[in-house]
N, C-alpha and C positions, 0 to 999 in steps of 0.2 A: 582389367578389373583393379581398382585402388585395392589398397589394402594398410586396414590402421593399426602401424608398428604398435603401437602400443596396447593394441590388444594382444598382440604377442611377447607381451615384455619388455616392450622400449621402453626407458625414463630417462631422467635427466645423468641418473649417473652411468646408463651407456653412451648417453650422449656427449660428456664430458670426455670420456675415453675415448671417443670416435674422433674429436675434435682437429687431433693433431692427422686426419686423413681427411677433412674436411673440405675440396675441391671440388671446383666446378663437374671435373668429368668424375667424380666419386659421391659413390651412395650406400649407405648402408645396407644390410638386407640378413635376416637369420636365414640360415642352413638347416633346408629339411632334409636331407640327404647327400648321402656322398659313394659315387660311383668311381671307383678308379681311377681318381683324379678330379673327376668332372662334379662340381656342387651345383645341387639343385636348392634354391633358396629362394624367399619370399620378401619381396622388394616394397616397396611403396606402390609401383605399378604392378606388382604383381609377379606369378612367378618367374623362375630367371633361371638361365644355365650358366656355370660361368667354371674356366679350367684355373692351376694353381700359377699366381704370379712370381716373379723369379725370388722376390722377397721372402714370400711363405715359404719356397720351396728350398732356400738358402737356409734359411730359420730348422724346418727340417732335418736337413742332412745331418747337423745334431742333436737332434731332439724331436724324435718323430711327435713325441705327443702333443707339438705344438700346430700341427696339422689341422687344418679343420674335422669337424667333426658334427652331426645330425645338434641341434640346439643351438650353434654359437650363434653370436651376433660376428659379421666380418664388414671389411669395406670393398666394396664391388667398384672396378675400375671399367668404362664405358669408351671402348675405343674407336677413333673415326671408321676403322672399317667395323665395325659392327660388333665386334671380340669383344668380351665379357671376363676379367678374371678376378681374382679375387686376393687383393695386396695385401691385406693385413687381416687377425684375427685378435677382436679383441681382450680383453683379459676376462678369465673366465671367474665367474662368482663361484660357481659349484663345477665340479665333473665326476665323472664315475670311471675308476683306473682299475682296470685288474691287469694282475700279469701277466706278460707276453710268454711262449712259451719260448722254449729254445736253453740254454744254460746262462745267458745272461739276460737280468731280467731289465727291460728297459718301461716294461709297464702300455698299455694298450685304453686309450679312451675311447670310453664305448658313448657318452652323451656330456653333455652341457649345459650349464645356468637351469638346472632343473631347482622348482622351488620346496617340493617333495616328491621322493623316492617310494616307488612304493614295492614292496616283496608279493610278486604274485605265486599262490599255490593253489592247487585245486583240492577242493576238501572230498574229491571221488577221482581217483584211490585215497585213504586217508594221506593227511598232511604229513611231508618230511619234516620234521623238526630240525633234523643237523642243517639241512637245507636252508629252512627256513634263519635260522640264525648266521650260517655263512652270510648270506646277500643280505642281512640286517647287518652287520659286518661294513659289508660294503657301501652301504645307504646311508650309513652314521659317518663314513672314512669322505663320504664327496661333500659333504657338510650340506643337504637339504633335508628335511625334514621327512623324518621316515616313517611308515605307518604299513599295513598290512591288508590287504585284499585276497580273499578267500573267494576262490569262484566256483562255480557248477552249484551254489547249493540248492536250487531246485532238483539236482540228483538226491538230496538227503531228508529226512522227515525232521529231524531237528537241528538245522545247521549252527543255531544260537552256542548250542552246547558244546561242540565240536571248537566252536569260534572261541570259547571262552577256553580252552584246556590247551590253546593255540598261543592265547594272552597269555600263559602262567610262563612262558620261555620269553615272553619281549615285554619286559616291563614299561608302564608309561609310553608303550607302543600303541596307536589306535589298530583295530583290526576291523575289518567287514567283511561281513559275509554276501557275497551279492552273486545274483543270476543276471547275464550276459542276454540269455533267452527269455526268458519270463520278466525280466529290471528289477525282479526283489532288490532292493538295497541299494539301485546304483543313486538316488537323490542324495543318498546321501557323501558320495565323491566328487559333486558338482563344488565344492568350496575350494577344492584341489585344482580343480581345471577353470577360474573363477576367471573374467577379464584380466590379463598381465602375467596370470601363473603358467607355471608348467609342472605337470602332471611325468615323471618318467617309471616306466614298466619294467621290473628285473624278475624276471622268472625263467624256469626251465621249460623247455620244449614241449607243449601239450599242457600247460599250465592255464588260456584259456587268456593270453595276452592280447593277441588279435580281435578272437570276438570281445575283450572287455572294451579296447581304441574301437572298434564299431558300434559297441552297444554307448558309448560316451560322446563321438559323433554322430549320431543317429542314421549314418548308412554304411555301404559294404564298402567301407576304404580298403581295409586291411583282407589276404584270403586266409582262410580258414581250411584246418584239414581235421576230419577225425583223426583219433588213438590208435595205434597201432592195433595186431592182434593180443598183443602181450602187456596191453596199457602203457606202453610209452608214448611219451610225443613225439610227434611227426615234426622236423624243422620246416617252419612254415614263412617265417622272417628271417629274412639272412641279410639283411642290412639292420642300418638304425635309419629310423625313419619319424620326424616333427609332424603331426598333421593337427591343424587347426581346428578348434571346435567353434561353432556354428553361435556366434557371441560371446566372440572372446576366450580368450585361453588355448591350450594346446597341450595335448597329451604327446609324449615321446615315447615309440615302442623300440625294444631291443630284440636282437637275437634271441632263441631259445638259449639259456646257456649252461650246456651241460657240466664243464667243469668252471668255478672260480677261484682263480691265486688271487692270494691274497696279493697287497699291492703298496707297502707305506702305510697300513692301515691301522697301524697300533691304537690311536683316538678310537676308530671306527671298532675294532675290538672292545674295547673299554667301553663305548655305547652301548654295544648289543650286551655286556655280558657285565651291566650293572651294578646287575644284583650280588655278583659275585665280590666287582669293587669294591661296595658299601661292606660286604662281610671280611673282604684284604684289610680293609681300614683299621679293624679292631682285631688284627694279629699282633702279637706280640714284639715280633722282630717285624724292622723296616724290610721286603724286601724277598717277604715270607713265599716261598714258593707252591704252598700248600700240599704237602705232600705225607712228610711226616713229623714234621717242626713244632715244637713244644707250643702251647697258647696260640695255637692257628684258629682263626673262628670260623675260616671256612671249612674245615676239618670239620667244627663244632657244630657248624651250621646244617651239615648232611647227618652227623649222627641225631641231631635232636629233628631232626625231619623237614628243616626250614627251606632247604636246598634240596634238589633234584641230585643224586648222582650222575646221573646223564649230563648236568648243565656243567659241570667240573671235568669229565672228561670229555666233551665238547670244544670246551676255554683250551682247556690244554693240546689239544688236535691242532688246533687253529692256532695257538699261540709257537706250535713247533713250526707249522706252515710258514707264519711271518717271518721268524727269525732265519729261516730257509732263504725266502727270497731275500730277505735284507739283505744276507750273504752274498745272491745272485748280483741284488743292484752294487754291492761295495767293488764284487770283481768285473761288473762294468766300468765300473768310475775309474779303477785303479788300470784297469788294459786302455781305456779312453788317454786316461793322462800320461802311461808308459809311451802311447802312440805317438800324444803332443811333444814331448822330449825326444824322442827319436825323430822325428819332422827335423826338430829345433835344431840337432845335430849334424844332420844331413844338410840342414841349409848354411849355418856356420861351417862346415868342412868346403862346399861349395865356391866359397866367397875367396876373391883371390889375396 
């Protein structure tokens, strides 16, 4: 089965990048998936398996994030016996990093070259707000375009309303309300998964990610589980997975993901939480922490009602989170380069 790259995102300027692996036995091909080493990816002929070449895997050893990953564009090497691997990965336009756990934080790619992010929540049980702003967070920090999908609202009699009290925490954020089962609203996502684009999914477990990638490809790609007894969700995806829409485009689903570290995301904070910026700007002192500091306006801005209380102790949650990991990645960097010096040492003592 052909298959035309560029309804999946090919243009001239991955093609540029691709250039310098441009050989006879080499071919491009995006990654829909990644199996424990083994990438499932969609070629010009169609789809492919192919394991990691000793290049990527060199590349790797320090710096996992440069790994492939569900979205990339790579170049797929074709060997006389049959072997399939996969040499280079190109440079990514967008990705989505959250924190690895463990005490040093090296950071975890969950997707790639997405063209908008979108925060999926279910508006039954009502919407997480802290939630819902974390992964705006995260959607502003991979640099694509972020916007908000609200799902189940055929569970609700006025989902509009719900959708609209949703927008007062994501400013100049798009939000929809749409049913997965009945297609309320989903025409209006098609612009997102449009010939070339990609569509990627960040929500929590039972947020209703799977059946939205079904309701958007119009069959049962993805499986689907009910809600726990207790309304949580059931992890239903546990990979990252590209799958194609039916004329171009491609929606990317993620893991349920029950926690997110933050991850270098200081820009992506400063997205989601605006509104607060725009009110930093007209503090007094450069630098203003908002707290209790003379001529604060964000102070000014909660007493006279313009600001949410919630959206200030939100920012500040999140903004201790970052500095946290910041911390995490500094004392990788600093035990990474203690390591290189001690190498250096050892090889200089060696030498006669």
């Amino acid at each position: 089965m052909r298959v035309d790259l560029s309804s999946l995102g090919w243009d001239d300027g991955f093609a540029a990048a691709y250039s310098p692996f441009d050989r006879p036995d080499q071919r491009p091909a995006r990654i829909t998936r990644v199996d424990r080493g083994v990438c499932t990816a969609l070629g010009a002929s169609g789809s492919i398996r192919a394991s990691l070449g000793g290049a990527v895997l060199h590349t790797a050893a320090s710096d996992p994030r440069t790994l492939p990953c569900a979205g990339d564009w790579v170049a797929v090497r074709y060997w006389p016996d049959d072997r399939l691997t996969v040499e280079a990965v190109l440079a990514r336009r967008t990705s989505v990093v959250r924190a690895s756990a463990g005490k040093e934080s090296a950071g975890q790619v969950l997707a790639a070259n997405l063209d908008a992010a979108a925060v999926v929540e279910p508006l039954e049980p009502d919407p997480d707000l802290g939630r819902i702003e974390r992964l705006l967070a995260l959607a502003y920090a991979c640099g694509a375009a972020p916007l908000i999908i609200l799902t189940k609202a055929d569970l609700l009699s006025d989902p509009g309303a719900v959708a609209a009290s949703v927008g007062l925490v994501a400013p100049r954020v798009p939000v929809f309300a749409v049913s997965a089962r009945t297609g309320a609203g989903m025409a209006a996502l098609r612009p997102y998964v449009a010939p070339g684009r990609t569509l990627g999914l960040l929500g929590a477990s039972g947020a209703g990610k799977s059946s939205l990638v079904n309701a958007v490809v119009g069959a049962a790609v993805m499986g689907t589980r009910e809600l726990r007894a207790d309304g949580r969700g059931r992890h239903t995806t546990t990979f990252r997975a590209l799958v194609p829409v039916p004329g171009g485009g491609a929606v990317l689903d993620t893991p349920g993901l029950r926690l997110v570290g933050m991850y270098d995301a200081v820009a992506g904070l400063d997205g989601a939480f605006d509104d607060i910026a725009e009110f930093a700007m007209r503090c007094r002192f450069a630098g203003c922490a908002h707290v209790s500091e003379p001529g604060c306006a964000v102070l000014a801005a909660i007493a006279s009602g313009d600001l949410p209380p919630r959206r200030l102790a939100s920012w500040r949650k999140l903004k201790r989170e970052l500095a946290y990991e910041l911390r995490r990645s500094d004392y990788r960097v600093a035990k990474a380069e203690a390591a290189r010096w001690r190498r250096a040492e050892q090889r200089g003592r060696a030498r006669p």
